[in-house]
C-alpha positions in Angstrom: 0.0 0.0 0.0 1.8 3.4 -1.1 1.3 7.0 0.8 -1.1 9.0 0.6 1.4 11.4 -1.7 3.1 10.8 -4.7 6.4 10.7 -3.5 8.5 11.5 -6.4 6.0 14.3 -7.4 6.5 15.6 -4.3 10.2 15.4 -4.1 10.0 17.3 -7.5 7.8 20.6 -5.7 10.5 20.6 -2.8 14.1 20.7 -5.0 12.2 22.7 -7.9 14.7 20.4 -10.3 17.4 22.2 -10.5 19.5 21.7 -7.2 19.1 18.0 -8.2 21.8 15.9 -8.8 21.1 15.3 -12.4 21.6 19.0 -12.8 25.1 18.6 -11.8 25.5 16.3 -15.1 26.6 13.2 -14.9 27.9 12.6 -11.3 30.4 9.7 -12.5 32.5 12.9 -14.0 33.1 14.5 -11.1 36.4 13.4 -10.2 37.4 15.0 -13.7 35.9 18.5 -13.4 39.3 20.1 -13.6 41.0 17.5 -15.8 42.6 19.7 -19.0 43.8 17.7 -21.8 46.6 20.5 -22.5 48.3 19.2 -19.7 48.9 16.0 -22.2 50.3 17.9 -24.9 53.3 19.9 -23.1 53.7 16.9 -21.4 54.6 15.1 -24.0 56.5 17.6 -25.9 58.6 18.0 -22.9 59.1 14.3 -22.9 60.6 14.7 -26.4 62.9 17.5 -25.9 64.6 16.1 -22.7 65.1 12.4 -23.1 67.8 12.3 -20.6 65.6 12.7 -18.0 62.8 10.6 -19.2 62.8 7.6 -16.7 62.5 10.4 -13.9 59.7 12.7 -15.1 57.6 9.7 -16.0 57.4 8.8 -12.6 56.4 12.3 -10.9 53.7 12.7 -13.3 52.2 9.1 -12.1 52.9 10.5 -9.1 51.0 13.8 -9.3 48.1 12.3 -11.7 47.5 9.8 -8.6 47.4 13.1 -6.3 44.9 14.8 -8.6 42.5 12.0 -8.7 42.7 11.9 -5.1 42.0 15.5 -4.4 39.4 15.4 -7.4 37.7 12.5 -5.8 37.2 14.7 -2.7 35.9 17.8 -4.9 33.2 15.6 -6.5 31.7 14.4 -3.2 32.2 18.3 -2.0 30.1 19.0 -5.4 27.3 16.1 -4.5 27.3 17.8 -1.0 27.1 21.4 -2.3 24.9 21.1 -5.5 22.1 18.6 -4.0 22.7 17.7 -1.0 22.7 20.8 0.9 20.4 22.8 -1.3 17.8 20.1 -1.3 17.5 20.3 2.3 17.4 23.9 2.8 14.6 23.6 0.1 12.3 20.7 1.9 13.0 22.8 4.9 12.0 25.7 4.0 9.1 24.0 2.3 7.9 22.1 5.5 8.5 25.4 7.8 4.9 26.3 7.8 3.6 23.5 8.2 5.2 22.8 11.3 4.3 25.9 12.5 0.5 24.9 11.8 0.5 22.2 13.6 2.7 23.3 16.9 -0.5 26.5 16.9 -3.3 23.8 16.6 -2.0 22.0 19.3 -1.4 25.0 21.4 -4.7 26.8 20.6 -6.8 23.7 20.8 -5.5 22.4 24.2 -5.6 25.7 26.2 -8.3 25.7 28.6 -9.7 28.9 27.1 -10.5 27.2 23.9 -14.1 26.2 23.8 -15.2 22.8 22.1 -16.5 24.1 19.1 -13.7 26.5 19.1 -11.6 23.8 19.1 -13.4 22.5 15.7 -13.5 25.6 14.1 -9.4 26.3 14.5 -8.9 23.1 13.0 -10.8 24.3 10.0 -9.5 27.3 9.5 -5.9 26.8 10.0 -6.9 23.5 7.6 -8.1 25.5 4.8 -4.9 27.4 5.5 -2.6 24.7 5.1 -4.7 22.9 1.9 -4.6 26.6 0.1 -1.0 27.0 0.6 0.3 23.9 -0.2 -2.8 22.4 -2.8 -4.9 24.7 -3.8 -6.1 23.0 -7.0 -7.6 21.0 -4.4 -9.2 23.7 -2.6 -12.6 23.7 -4.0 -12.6 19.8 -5.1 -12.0 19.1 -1.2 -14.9 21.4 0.2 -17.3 19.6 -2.5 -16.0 16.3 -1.0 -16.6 17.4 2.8 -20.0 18.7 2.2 -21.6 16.1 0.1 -20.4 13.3 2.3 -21.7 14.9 5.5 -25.2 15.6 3.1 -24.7 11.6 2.4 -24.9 11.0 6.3 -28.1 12.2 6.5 -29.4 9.4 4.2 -31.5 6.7 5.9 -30.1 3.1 6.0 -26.5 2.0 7.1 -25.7 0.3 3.6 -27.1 3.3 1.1 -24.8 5.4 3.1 -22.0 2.9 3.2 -22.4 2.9 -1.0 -23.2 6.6 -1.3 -20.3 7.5 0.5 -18.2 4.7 -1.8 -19.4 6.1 -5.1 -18.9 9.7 -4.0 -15.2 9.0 -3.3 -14.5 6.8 -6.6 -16.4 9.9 -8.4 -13.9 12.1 -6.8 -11.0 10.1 -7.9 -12.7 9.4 -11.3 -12.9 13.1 -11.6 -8.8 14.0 -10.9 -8.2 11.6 -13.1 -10.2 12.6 -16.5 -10.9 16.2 -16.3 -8.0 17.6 -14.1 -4.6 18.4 -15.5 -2.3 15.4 -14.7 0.3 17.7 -13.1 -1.8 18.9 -10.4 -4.0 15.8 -9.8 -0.7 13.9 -9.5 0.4 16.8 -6.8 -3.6 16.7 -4.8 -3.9 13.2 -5.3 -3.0 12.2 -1.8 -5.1 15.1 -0.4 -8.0 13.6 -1.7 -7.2 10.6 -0.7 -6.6 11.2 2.9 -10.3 13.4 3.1 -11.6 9.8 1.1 -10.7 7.6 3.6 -11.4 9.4 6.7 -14.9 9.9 5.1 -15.4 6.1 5.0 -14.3 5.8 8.4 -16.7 7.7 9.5 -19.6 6.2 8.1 -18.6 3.0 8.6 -18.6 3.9 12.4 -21.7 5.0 12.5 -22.8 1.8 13.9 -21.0 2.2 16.8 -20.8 5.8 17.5 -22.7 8.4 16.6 -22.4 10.8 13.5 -20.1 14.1 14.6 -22.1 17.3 13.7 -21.2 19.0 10.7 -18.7 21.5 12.6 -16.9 18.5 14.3 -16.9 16.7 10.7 -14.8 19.5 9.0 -12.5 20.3 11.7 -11.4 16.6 11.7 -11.7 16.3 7.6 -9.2 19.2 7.7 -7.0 19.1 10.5 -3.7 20.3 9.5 -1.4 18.2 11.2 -3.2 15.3 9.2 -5.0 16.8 5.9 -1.7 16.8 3.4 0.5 14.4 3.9 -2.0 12.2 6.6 -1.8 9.7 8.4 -4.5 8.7 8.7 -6.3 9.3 12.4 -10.0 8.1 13.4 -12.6 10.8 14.3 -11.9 9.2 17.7 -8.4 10.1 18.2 -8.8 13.2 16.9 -11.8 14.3 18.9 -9.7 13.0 22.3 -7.1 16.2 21.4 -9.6 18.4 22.4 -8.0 20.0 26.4 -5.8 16.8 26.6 -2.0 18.2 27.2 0.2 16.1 24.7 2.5 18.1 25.5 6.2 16.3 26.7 9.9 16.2 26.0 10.1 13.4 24.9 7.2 13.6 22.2 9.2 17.0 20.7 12.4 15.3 20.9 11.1 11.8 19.1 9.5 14.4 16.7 12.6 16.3 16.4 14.2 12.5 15.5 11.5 11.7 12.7 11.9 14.9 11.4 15.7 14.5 11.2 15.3 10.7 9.9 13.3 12.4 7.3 15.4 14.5 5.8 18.5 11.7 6.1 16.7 9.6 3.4 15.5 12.8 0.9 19.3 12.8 0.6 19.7 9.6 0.2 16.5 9.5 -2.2 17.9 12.2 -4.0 21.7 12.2 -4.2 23.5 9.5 -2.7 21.4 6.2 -4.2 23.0 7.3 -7.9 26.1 8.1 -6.7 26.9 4.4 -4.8 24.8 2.1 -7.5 26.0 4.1 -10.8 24.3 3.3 -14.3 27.0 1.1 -15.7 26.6 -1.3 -13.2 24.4 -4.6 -13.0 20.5 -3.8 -14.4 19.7 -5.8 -11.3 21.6 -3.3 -9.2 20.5 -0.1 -11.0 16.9 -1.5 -10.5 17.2 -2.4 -6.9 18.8 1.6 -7.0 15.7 3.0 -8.5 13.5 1.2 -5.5 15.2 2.4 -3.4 15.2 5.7 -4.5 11.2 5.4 -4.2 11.3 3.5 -1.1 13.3 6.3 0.5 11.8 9.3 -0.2 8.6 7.2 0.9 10.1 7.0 4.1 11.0 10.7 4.1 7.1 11.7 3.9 6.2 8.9 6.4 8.7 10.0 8.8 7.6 14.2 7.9 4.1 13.5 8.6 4.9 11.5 12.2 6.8 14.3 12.9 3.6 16.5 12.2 1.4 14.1 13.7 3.0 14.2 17.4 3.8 18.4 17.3 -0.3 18.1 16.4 -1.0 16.8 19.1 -1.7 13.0 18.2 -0.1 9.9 20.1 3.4 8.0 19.3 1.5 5.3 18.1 -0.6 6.9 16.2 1.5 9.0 14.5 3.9 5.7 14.3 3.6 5.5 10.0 6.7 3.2 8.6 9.4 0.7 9.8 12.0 0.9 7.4 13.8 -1.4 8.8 11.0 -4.2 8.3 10.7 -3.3 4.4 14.4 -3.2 3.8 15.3 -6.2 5.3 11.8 -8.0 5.5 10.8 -11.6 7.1 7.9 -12.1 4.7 6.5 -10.1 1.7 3.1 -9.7 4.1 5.2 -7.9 6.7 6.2 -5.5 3.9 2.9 -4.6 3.5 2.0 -4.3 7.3 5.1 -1.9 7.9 4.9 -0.2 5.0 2.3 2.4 5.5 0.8 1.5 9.3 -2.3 4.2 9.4 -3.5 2.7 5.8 -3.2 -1.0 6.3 -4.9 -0.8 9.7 -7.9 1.1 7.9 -7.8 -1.2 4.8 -7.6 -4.0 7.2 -10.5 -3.0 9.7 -12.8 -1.4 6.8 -12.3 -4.1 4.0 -10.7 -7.1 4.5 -12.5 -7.7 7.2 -15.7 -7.0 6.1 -15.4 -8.8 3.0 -13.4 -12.2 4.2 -16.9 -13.1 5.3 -18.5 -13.2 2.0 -15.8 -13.5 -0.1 -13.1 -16.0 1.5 -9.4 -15.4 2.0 -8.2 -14.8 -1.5 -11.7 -12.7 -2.6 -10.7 -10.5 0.6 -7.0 -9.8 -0.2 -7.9 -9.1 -3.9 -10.1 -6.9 -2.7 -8.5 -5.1 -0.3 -5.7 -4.6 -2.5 -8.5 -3.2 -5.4 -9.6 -0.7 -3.1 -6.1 0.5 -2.4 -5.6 0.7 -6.1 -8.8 3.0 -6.9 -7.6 4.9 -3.9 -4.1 5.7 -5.5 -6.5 6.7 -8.3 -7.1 5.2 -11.7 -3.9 4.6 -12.6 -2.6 1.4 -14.6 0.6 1.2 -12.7 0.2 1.6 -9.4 -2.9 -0.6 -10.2 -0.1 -3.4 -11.7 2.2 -3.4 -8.3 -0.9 -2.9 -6.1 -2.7 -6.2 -7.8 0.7 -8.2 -8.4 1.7 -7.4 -4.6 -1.8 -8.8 -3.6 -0.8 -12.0 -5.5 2.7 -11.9 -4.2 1.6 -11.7 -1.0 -1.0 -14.4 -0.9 1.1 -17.0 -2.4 4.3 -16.3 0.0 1.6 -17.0 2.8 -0.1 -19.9 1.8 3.2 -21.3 0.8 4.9 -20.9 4.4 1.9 -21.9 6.0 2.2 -24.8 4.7 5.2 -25.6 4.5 5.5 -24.5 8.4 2.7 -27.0 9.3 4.3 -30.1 7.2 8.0 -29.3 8.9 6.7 -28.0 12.6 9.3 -25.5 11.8 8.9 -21.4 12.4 9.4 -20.3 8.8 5.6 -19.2 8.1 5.1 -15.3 6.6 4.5 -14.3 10.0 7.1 -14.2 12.7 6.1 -16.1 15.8 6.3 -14.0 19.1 10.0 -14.0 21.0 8.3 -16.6 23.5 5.1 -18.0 22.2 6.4 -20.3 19.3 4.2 -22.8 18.8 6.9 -25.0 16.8 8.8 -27.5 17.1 12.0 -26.5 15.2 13.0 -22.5 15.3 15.7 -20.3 14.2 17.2 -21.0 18.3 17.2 -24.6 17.6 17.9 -25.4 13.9 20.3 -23.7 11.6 18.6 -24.9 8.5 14.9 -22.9 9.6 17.6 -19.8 9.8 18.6 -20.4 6.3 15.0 -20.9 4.3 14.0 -17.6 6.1 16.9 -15.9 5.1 16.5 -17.4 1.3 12.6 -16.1 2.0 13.8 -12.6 3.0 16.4 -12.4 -0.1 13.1 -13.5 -2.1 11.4 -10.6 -1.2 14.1 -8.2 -1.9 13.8 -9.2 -5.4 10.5 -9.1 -5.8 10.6 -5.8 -4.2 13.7 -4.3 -6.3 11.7 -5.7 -9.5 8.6 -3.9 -8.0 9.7 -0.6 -7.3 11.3 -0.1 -10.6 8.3 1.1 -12.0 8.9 4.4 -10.1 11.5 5.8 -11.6 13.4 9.6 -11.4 11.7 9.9 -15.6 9.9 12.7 -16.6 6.8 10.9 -16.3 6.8 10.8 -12.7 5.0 14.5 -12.5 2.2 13.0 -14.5 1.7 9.5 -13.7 3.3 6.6 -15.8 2.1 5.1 -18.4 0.6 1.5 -19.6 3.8 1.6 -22.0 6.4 3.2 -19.4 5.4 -0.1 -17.0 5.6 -2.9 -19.8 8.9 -1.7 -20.3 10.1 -1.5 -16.8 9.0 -5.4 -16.5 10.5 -6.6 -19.9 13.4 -4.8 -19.3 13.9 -7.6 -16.3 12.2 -10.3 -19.2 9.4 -10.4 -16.4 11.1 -12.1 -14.0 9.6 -11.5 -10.8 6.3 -12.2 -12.2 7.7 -16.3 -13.4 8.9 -16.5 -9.8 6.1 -16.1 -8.4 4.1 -18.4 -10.6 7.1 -20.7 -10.0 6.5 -20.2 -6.2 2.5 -20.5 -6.8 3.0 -23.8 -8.8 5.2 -25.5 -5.7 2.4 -24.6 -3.2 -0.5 -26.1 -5.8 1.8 -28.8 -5.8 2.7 -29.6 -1.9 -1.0 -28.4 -0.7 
């Protein structure tokens, strides 16, 4: 399941192009930016005039050409430092300096003891529309449509024509962006939409339980500005509880001064150090594990921003707890890729889908579900639709596979890791090397599939846009579709074993 933003698009508003590292040329020639090949020629012709001393001027140039290459080795990572490292910081920065200031007022304003309830309510809306104008305004107007008709959709009799109203009115939404908008700025308001989308279903679909917020509660928490651009996404429950509840710690500012550090670690890494360590003439294996990374990085970077934004809003650690990098990067299991991934949307996916629909659709109707939804969600968009769908696959397959493979061997080796002491098996990574070594040879599986996945998102112009049917046939055949034969491969074995 991808963020609620485009991450590359994004990436693209903050370094406005040029202070990236492709503006630099290409960064391979660094080491040779003072290299002048005039040096070669009175080189030479002093060679030939002085042949006595041949023997011995040979060897001070090696000498000083090794010297140069040194020091011009230095000036290139100095120029990778100066030309996009530094400047796309002081850009994302800059470009996240209001925001923060947004959210550190809403939690200041709404938590005073002055602040009446629907005071509390009406700040969030207003420094909301603030935030959404400033940073998305082609949304603007497409957003308060979306607020207004779904709380006009509440007031419709009968749980399930809401349920489907509400359903519809979100796809139309989407379906909207899509055709009729320009594709640069849907691509930018895309996750904005997205966000207001799914905390509209939330809402309805706890209307069973709890009952429907009035309409000023409904806007304040459809456009809370710690949450509204780059989410997570928070239940109407979690945020109504900020409301006079002091969140207020050092230890919450510090951990938020952490993420927000984290975050801006990986845009570098995103942006200028991924090409520079995995250059182009390398493997196409490595230069496509490079280019996931590069997406999976600057992913992080707005998970880590918007936990950051989450906890000087106000909201809880766990709560504003988004990504686990270290679970996707070196992952047990495909399925916990997915969990760790993005937290907030696989906990709402989880609770408002698959759930709902294992019951009348099974196991494998429910995950191809679920990962449908997340698809239309991400918008109408044949790639992301192809990795959403083929992860749903992926995934289902790597569990049913482990499962049973984990039941015929007693062995701890299914997609999802036993607790530290409640193993139920007989044979565990403590007690048997060779459970450590399919697990491993699991984990390096979903690394490919993962590097193979994410190529699709590449640093191409197309990424402001969206990318196309062609753009993603030629990512996979690039690779002769491996990833996709594995899998089958892998489906085939379980068939076979089951």
């Amino acid at each position: 399941m991808f963020h609620s933003l485009h991450p590359r698009a994004l990436l693209r508003t903050i370094q406005q192009v040029h202070v990236g590292l492709r503006g630099m040329g290409d960064y391979r020639d660094l080491g040779l930016l003072y290299y002048d090949d005039n040096l070669d020629y009175e080189y030479q012709s002093r060679h030939q005039e002085q042949d006595l001393f041949t023997s011995y001027e040979n060897t001070d140039y090696v000498y000083e050409d090794e010297y140069d290459y040194q020091i011009n080795e230095d000036q290139g990572l100095r120029n990778i430092y100066n030309r996009c490292v530094y400047p796309t910081l002081f850009d994302a920065c800059n470009y996240l300096i209001p925001l923060l200031i947004a959210s550190i007022i809403f939690q200041s304003v709404t938590q005073s003891s002055y602040t009446p309830q629907r005071g509390f309510h009406i700040i969030s809306a207003v420094i909301g529309l603030y935030v959404v104008q400033l940073y998305a305004a082609e949304c603007l107007y497409l957003l308060i449509t979306l607020i207004t008709l779904s709380y006009l959709i509440f007031c419709v009799p009968g749980r399930y024509r809401r349920r489907l109203a509400i359903s519809l009115l979100c796809l139309g939404v989407i379906l909207y962006g899509e055709r009729w908008m320009k594709p640069a700025f849907w691509h930018k308001i895309r996750g904005v939409t997205m966000i207001a989308s799914m905390k509209a279903v939330s809402v309805v679909m706890e209307s069973d339980t709890f009952p429907l917020p009035s309409f000023l509660e409904y806007i304040g928490y459809m456009l809370c500005p710690a949450t509204c651009l780059f989410g997570p996404w928070v239940s109407y429950k979690d945020y109504a509880t900020l409301y006079r509840v002091n969140q207020w710690s050092v230890r919450k500012i510090l951990i938020a001064l952490g993420y927000l550090t984290l975050a801006f670690a990986l845009l570098s890494i995103s942006n200028c150090w991924a090409e520079w360590i995995f250059p182009d003439s390398t493997w196409r294996w490595i230069v496509a594990y490079r280019e996931a990374l590069c997406f999976r990085t600057s992913h992080y970077f707005i998970s880590y921003t918007s936990g950051g934004l989450a906890l000087l809003g106000g909201f809880s650690l766990t709560t504003a707890s988004v990504t686990k990098p270290g679970s996707v990067e070196l992952p047990h299991s495909l399925v916990q890729v997915v969990v760790n991934w993005n937290i907030p949307m696989h906990n709402w996916l989880k609770t408002y889908v698959f759930r709902r629909s294992r019951e009348h659709f099974g196991q494998f109707g429910a995950v191809f579900l679920t990962y449908a939804v997340s698809s239309l969600l991400h918008g109408f968009n044949f790639q992301l639709a192809a990795v959403l769908l083929s992860l749903g696959f992926y995934t289902y397959v790597e569990y049913q596979l482990r499962q049973e493979l984990a039941r015929a061997f007693d062995a701890c080796i299914a997609a999802r890791r036993c607790g530290d002491h409640k193993c139920i098996h007989k044979r565990t990574t403590a007690n048997c090397w060779w459970v450590r070594v399919i697990n491993i040879l699991f984990s390096a599986l979903a690394m490919f599939h993962l590097a193979y996945l994410g190529l699709m998102f590449d640093t191409s112009e197309q990424q402001e846009t969206g990318y196309s049917y062609s753009h993603a046939m030629e990512k996979w055949s690039s690779l002769n579709f491996a990833s996709h034969w594995v899998v089958l491969a892998t489906y085939f074995a379980y068939f076979m074993i089951k």
